[in-house]
NUPA-462713 format. One record per atom (N, C-alpha, C, O): z, x, y. Coordinates in pm, whole numbers, plus 50000, padded with zeros to 5 digits. Example, Ala and Ser with C-alpha at 12.3 -4.5 7.8 and 13.67 -1.06 7.14 Angstrom:
BEGIN
507805131949431;507805123049550;507805132049670;508465142449668;507085128549775;507145136749894;507875129050003;508045134150114;
REM end
This chain:
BEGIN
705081263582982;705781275682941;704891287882965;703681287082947;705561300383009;704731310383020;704281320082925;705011325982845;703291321082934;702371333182827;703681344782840;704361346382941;703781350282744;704791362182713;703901373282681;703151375282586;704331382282824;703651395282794;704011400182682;705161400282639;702821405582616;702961414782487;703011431782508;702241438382579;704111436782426;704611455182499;704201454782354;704521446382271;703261467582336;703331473782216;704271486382220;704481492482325;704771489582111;705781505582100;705061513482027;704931509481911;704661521082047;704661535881931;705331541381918;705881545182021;705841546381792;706971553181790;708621545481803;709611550581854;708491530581735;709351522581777;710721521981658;711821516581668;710061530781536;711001532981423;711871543681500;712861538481550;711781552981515;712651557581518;714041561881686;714121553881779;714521569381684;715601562481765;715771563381888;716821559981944;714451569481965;714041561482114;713211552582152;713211546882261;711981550082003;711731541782043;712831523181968;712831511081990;713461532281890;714221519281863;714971516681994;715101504381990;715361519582075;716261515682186;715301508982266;716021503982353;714181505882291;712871502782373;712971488182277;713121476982326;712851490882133;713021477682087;714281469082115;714111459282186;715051470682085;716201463182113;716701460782263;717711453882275;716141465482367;716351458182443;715451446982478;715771435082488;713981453482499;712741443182529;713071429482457;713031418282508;713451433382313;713371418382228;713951407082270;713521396082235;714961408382345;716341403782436;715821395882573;716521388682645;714671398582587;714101394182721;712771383682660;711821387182590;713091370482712;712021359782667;710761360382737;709831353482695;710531370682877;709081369882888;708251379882830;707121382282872;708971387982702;708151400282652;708271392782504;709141385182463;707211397182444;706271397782277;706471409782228;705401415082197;707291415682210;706931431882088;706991433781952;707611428681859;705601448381974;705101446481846;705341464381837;705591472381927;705201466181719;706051478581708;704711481681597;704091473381530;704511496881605;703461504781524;704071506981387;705281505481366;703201510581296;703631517381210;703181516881119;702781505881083;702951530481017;702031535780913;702201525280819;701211519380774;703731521380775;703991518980627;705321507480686;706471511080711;704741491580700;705501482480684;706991479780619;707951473480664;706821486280509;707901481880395;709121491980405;710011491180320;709191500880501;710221510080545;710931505880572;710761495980642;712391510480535;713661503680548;713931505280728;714581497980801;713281515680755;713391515980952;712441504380990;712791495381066;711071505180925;710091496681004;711001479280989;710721471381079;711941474780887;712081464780850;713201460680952;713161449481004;714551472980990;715471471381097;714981467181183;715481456781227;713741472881255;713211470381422;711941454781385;711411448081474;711811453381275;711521438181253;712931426281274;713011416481348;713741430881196;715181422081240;715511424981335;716541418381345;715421430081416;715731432281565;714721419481635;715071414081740;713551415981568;712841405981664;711151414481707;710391411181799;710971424881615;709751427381692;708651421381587;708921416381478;707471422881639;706511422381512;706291432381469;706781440581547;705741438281372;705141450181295;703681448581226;703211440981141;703161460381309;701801458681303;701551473881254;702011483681312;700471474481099;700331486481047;699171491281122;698111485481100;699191502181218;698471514081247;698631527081257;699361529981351;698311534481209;698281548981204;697741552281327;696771545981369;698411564381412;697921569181558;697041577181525;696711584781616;696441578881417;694881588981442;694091584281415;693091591181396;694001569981396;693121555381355;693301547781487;694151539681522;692031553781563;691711544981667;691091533481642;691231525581735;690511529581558;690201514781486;691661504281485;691861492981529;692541514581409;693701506581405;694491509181502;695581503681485;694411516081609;695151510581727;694891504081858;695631500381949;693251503681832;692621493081947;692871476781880;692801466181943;693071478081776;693381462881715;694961461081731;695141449581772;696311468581713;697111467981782;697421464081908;698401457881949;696151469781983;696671472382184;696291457182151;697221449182166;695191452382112;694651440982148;695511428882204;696381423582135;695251425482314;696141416882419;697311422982448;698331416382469;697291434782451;698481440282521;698221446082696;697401452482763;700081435882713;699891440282850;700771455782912;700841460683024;701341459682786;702081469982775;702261482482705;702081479382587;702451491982708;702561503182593;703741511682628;703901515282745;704611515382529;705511524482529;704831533382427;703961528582355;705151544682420;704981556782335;706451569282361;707121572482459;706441572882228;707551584682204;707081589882094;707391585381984;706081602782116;705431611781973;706921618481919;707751624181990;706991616281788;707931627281704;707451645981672;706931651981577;707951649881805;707531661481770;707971672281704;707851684281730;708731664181573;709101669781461;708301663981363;708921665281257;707391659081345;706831654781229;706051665881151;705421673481226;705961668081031;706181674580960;704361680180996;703921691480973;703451666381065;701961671681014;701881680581164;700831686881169;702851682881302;702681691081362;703501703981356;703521711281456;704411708281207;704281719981178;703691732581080;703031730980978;704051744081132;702811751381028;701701757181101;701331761481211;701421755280995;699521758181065;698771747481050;697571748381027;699511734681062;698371720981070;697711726181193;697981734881276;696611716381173;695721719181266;695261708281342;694141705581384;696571701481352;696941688881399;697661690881515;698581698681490;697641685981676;698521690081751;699301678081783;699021667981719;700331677381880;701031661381968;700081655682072;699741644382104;699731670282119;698611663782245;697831656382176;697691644582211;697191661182070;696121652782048;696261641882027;695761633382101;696981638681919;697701621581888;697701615982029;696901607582069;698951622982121;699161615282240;697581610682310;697281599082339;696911619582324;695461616982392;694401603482295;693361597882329;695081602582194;694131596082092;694471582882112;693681573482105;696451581982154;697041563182195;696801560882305;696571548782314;696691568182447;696171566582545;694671561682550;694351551482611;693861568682487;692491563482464;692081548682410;691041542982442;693181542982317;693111533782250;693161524682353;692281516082363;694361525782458;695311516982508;694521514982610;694631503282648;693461523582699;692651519682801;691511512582765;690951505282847;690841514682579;689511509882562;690151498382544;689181490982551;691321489182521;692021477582511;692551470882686;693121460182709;692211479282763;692541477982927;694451471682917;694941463582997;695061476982820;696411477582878;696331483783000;695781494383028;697181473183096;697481476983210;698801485883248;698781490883361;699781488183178;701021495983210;701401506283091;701441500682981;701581514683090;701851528183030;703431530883061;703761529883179;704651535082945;705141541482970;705511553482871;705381550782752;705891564782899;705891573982803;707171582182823;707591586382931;707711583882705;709141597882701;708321610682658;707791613682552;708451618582808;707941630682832;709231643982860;710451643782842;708501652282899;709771667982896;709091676582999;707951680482972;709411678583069;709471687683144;708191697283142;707571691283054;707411707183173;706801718283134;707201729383169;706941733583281;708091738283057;709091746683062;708141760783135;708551769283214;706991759483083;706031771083140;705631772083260;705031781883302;705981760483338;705511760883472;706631763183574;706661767983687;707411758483502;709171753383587;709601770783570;710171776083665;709381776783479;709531790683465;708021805583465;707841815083390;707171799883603;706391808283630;705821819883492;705721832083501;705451809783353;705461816683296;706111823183176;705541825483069;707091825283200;708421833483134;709001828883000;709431835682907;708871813283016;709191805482887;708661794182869;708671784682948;707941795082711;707391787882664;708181775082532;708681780082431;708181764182545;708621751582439;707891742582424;707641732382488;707391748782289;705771737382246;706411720982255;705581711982267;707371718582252;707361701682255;707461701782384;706911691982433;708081710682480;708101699082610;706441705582650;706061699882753;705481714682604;704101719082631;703641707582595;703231703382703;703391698882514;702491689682400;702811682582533;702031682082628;704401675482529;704501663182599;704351660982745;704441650382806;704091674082795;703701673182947;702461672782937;701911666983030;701501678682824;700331676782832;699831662382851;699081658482940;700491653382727;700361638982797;700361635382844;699431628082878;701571636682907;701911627883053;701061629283149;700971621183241;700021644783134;699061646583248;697951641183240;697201640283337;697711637083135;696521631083049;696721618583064;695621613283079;697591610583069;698281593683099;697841592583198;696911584583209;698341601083330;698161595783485;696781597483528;696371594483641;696081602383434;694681605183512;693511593483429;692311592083451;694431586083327;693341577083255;693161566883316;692081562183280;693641560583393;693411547783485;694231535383498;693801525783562;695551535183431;696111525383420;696741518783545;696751526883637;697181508883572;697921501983680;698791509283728;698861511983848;699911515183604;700701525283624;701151530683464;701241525783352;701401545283539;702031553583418;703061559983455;703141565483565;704091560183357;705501563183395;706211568483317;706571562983213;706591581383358;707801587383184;708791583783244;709001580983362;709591584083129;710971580983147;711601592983029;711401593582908;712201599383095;712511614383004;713881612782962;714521605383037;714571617882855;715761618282786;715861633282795;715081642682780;717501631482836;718291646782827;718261647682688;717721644382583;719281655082755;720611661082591;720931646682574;721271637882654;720671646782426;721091630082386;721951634782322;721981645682264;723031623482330;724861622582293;724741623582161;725381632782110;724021616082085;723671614381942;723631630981864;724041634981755;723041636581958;722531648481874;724271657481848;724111667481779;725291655981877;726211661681796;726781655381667;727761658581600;725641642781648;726271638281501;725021638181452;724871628981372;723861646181471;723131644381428;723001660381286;723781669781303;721951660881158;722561673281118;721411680181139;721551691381091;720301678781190;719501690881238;719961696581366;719761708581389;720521689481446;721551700081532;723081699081522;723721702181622;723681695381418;725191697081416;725241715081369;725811722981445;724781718681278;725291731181220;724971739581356;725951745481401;723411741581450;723091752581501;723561748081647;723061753781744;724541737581665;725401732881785;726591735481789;727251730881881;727181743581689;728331751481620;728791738081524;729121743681420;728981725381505;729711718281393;730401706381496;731311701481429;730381702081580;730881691481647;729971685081655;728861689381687;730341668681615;731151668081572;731811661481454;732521651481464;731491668681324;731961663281191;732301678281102;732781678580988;731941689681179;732101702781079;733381709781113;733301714081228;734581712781054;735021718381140;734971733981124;734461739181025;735551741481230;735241756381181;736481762381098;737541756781068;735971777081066;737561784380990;739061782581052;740151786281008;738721775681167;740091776881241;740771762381289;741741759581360;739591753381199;740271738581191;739891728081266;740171716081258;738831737781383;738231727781496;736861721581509;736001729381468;736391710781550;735321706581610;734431709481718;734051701981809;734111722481693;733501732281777;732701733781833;731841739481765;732131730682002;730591728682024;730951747582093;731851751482167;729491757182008;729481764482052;727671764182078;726731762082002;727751766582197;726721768382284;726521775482385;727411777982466;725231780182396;725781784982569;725711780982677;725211769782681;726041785582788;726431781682897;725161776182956;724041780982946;725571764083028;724251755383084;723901765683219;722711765183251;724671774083295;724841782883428;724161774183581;723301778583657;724681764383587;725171757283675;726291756983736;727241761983676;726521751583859;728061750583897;728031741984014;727441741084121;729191734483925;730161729083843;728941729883732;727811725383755;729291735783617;728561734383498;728181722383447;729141714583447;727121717283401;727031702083347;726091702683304;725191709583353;725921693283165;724321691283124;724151677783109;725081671083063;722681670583155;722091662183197;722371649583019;721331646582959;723531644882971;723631635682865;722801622182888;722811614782987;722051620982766;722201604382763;722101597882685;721371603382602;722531584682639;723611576682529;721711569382575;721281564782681;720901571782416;719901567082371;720031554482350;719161548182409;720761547882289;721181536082199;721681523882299;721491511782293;722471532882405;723471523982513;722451521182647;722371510982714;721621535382662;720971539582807;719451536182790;719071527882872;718701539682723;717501546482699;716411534782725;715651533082821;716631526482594;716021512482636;716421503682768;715471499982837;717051501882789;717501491882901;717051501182999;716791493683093;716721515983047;716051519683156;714461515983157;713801510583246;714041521083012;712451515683029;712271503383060;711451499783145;713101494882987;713051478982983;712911478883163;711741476283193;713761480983280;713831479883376;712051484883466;711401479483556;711841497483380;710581497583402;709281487883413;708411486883499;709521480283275;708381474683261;708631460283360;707591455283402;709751454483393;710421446083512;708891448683626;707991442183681;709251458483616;708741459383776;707791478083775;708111488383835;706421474783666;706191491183696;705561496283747;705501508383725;704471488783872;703741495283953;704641502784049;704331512584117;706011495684043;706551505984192;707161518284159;707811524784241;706861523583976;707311536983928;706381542483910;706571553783864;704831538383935;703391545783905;702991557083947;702391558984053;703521571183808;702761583383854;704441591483852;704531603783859;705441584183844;706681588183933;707571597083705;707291594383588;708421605283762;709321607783637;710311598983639;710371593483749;711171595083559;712581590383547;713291595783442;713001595383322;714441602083506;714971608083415;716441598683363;717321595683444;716521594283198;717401583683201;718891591183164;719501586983066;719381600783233;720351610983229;721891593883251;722121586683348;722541594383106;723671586983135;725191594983239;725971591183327;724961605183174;726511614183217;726171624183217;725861628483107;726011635283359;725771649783348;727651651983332;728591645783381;727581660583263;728751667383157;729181680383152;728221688083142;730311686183156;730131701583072;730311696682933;730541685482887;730111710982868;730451713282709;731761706082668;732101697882582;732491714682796;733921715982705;734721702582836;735931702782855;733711691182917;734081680382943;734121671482829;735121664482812;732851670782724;732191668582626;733701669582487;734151659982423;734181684582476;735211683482405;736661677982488;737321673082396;737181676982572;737851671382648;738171656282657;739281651082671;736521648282642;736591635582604;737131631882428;737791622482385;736721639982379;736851641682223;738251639382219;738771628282207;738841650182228;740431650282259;741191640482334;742351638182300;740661634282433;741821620782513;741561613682397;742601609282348;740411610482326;740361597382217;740961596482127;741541586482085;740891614382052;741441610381929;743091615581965;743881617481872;743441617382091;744981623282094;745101634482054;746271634882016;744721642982039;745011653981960;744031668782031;743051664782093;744131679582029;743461692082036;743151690981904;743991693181817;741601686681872;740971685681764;739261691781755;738431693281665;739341694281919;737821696381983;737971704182075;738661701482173;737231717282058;736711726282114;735641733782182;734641734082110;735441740882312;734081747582354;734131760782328;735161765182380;733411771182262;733401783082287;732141788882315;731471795182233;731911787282400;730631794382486;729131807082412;729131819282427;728431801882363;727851812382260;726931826182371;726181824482467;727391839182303;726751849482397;725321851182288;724231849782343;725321853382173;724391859082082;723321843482039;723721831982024;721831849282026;720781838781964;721591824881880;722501827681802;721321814381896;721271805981746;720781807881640;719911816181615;721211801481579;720341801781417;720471790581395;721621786181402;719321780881358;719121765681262;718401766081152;717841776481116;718321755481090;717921757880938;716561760880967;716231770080892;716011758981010;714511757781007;714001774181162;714551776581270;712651781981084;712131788381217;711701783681331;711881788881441;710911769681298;710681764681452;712091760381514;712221766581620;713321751281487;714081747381530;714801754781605;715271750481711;715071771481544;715411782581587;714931786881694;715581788581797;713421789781674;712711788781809;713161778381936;713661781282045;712861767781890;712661757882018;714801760182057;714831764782172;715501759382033;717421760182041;716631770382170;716121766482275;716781785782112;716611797882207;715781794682284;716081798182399;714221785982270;713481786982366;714101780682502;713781784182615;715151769782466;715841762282619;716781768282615;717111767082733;717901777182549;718451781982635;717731792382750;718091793782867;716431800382669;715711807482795;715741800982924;715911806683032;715531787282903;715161778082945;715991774883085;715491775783197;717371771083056;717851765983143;718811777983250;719141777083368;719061789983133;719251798883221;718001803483329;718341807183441;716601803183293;715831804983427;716431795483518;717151800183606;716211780183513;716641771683612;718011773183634;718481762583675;718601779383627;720301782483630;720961768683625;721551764583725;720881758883473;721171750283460;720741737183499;721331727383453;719501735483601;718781725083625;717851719383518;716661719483547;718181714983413;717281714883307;716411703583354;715281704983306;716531691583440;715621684983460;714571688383604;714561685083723;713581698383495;712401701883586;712961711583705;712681712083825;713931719483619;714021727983760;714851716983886;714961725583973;715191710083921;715881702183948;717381696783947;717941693283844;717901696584057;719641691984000;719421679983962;718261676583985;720331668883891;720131659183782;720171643883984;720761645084092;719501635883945;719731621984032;719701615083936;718861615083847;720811607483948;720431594183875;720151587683901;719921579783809;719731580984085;719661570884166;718941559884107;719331548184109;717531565284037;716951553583945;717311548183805;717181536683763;717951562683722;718621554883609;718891541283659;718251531083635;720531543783773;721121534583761;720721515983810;721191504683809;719361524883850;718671508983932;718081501983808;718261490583764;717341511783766;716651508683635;717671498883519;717591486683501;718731509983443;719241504683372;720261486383412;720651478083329;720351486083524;720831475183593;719971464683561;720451454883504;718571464983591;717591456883609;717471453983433;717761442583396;717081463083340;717111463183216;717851454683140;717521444783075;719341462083164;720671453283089;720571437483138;720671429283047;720381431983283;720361423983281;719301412783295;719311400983330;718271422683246;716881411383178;717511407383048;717361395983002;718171416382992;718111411882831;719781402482805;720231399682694;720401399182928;721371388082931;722681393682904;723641386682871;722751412182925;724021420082947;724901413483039;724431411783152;726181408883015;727121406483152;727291418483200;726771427683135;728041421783322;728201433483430;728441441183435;727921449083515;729801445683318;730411457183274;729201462883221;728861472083296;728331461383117;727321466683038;726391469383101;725631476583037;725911466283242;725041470083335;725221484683428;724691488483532;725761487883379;726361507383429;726071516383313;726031511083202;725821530483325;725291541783260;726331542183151;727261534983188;726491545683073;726751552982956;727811562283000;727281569283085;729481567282979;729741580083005;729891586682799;729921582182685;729941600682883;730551607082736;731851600282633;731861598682510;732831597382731;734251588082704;733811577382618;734071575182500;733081571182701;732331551982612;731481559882482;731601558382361;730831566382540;730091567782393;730931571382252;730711565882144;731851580882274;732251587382135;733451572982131;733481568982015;734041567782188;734441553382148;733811542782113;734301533282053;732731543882149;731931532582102;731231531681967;730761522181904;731341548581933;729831551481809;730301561981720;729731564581615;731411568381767;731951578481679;732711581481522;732771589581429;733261567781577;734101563381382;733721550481398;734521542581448;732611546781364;732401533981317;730861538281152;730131532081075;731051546081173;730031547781060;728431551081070;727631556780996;728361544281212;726641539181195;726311553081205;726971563081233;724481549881157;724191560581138;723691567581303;723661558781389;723311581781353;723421579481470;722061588981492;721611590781605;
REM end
């Protein structure tokens, strides 16, 4: 019988790297072991019933994450760059963490790296606009490819589908889709992606996300150094409410195009909303890297993925907007 490569996750609680878990687990020549501060968490305990192991390390405890890597032939990472100790005036950054699991993972000679990275909005815009998370996470990724591994590979997430049921962006996404407005509707007001045919780069985390990395780690010297962007369905807004409406039958869902700033609960959140719309109006809607959207590798990727982990055929294709809000929309879960 064969030795089963071991993938460690960082960042495997929560819900990209949970999608990394649940597919890998699915595949009998991988071992995963999933990070994490505090065992007894009702998240750390889900992605244990899912089949991983759970191993307590803290990412600023390089002690405890060279004993993690230990016999690992793999690493995923996804920093939360909402965690509470990189806002403020901590004096704590993402880069650094990120630079601190990379360090771990080479003094352990893991051979394969993969990482969910963003774009660098400051470069893609000569300047003009700045977004400390996709700043932190490109910093990594530059810091990954130059540490020495076999291979290193992001695999980047759009606009994830999730985030209109999510409530740190349902209210400052106008209320679609669970709020409705004064006028009765499920309202995505946003602004314009300024593309054409308008579309923004979606992807179904839960359905897409894992089963692309998973495809990665298949086979990842031949993605070494390379981006992947795991874009399920480039979309408009008001394609987005359109799907809403064939499902539930009804004009129940709406786009109205926002001209004036956002507002979210929080100042950074506020910030970072406005900082991409700066954002994508520089790229006139190319949000990936300045770039029109390919999926050519999603779809190789997620193919290879779904059917390591014993998906039949239908389930081996991308994610659309349509499948998703049928699949995940009134069933409760949390999203």
């Amino acid at each position: 019988m064969a030795v089963k490569k071991t993938i460690v996750v960082v960042g495997g609680t929560g819900r990209i790297g949970k999608s990394v878990v649940a597919s890998l687990v699915r595949n009998n020549e991988y071992h995963v072991k999933v990070t994490t501060r505090d065992p007894t968490t009702a998240r750390a305990k889900h992605v244990q019933n899912l089949g991983a192991e759970l191993v307590k390390a803290d990412s600023w405890s390089p002690d405890q994450l060279e004993e993690a890597f230990s016999g690992a032939w793999g690493v995923f990472l996804n920093t939360n760059s909402e965690a509470p100790e990189f806002t403020g005036d901590s004096p704590k950054s993402e880069t650094e963490m990120g630079k601190n699991i990379i360090d771990a993972a080479r003094a352990k000679d893991v051979k394969h790296f993969v990482f969910a990275s963003l774009p660098e909005a400051n470069k893609a815009t000569n300047g003009v606009v700045q977004i400390s998370t996709f700043f932190h996470k490109n910093n990594i990724s530059e810091y990954g490819q130059q540490a020495g591994f076999k291979s290193f590979v992001n695999v980047n997430v759009g606009w994830m589908m999730e985030n209109f049921w999510n409530p740190i962006y349902e209210k400052p996404f106008g209320g679609f889709a669970r709020l409705k407005d004064s006028d009765g509707y499920l309202t995505i007001f946003l602004f314009p992606m300024g593309n054409t045919p308008e579309s923004t780069p979606f992807t179904s985390v839960r359905d897409d996300y894992g089963d692309i990395v998973h495809g990665v780690f298949n086979d990842p010297e031949s993605w070494d150094k390379q981006t992947v962007w795991a874009v399920s369905h480039p979309v408009s807004f008001q394609g987005v409410a359109d799907a809403y409406n064939r499902i539930v039958g009804q004009s129940a869902a709406r786009y109205v195009p926002r001209t004036e700033p956002t507002k979210a609960d929080t100042p950074e959140k506020t910030a970072e909303v406005n900082a991409i719309r700066r954002y994508v109006e520089y790229v006139k809607g190319d949000y990936c890297d300045g770039k029109p959207v390919d999926q050519t590798a999603a779809k190789t990727l997620k193919r290879s993925g779904a059917a390591a982990r014993g998906a039949p055929e239908e389930e081996q294709k991308l994610q659309t907007i349509d499948g998703f809000i049928q699949k995940h929309a009134f069933n409760g879960e949390d999203m």
